[in-house]
N, C-alpha and C positions, 0 to 999 in steps of 0.2 A: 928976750926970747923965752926964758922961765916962764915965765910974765903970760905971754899967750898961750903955751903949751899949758898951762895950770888952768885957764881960763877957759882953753875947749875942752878939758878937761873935766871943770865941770859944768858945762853944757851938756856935754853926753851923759853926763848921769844924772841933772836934773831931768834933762829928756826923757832918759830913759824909766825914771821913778815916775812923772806925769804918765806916761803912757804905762804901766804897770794900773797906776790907780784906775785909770780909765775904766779897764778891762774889765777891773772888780766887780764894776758896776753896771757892767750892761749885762743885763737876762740873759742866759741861756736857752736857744731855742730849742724844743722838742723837737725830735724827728715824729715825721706822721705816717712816713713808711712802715710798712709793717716786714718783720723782719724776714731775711731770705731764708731760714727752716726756723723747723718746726724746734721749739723750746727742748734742747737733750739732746738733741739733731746736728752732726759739724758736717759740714760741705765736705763731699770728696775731691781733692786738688792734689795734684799731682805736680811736680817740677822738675822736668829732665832740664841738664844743664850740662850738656858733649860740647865738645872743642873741637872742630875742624869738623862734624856731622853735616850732612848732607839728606837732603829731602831724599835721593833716591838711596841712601845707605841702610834703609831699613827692608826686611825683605815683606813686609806688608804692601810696600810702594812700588815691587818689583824685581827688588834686587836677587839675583839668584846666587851670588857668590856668597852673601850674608845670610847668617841662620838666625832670627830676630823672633826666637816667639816668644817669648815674656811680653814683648812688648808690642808685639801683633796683636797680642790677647787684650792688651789695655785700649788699642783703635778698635775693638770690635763691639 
C-alpha cells in the first residue's frame, strides 16, 4: 500500500514539474486592445454590497418612506 501511495505520489509531481516546464516555454501573447482610459486615467466603479436591499428601497425608484440622496445623486 506504501508502495502505491509513493508511486502516485510521484506521478503528481513529475506531472506537475512537466507541465510547469511547458508553460516556460510558450510566448506570451500581446493584447492588441487598446486600453480602456487614457494613461493616468482610473475607471470610476463604484461597489454597493446591502444585505436584504430591494430595487424599490431606494427612493430614486420610488420609494417615499426612504430618504436615499447620496445615492440618488450617484443614479443621476
Amino acid at each position: 500500500m506504501k508502495q502505491l501511495i509513493s508511486l502516485a505520489l510521484l506521478i503528481c509531481i513529475l506531472t506537475g514539474s512537466l507541465t510547469a516546464a511547458e508553460k516556460k516555454n510558450v510566448p506570451e501573447k500581446k493584447s492588441q486592445s487598446r486600453p480602456a482610459t487614457e494613461p493616468g486615467k482610473h475607471p470610476n466603479i463604484v461597489i454597493f454590497l446591502a444585505d436584504d436591499q430591494g430595487w424599490g428601497d431606494l427612493s430614486h425608484n420610488g420609494n417615499t418612506n426612504l430618504h436615499t440622496p447620496n445615492v440618488d445623486s450617484l443614479a443621476t
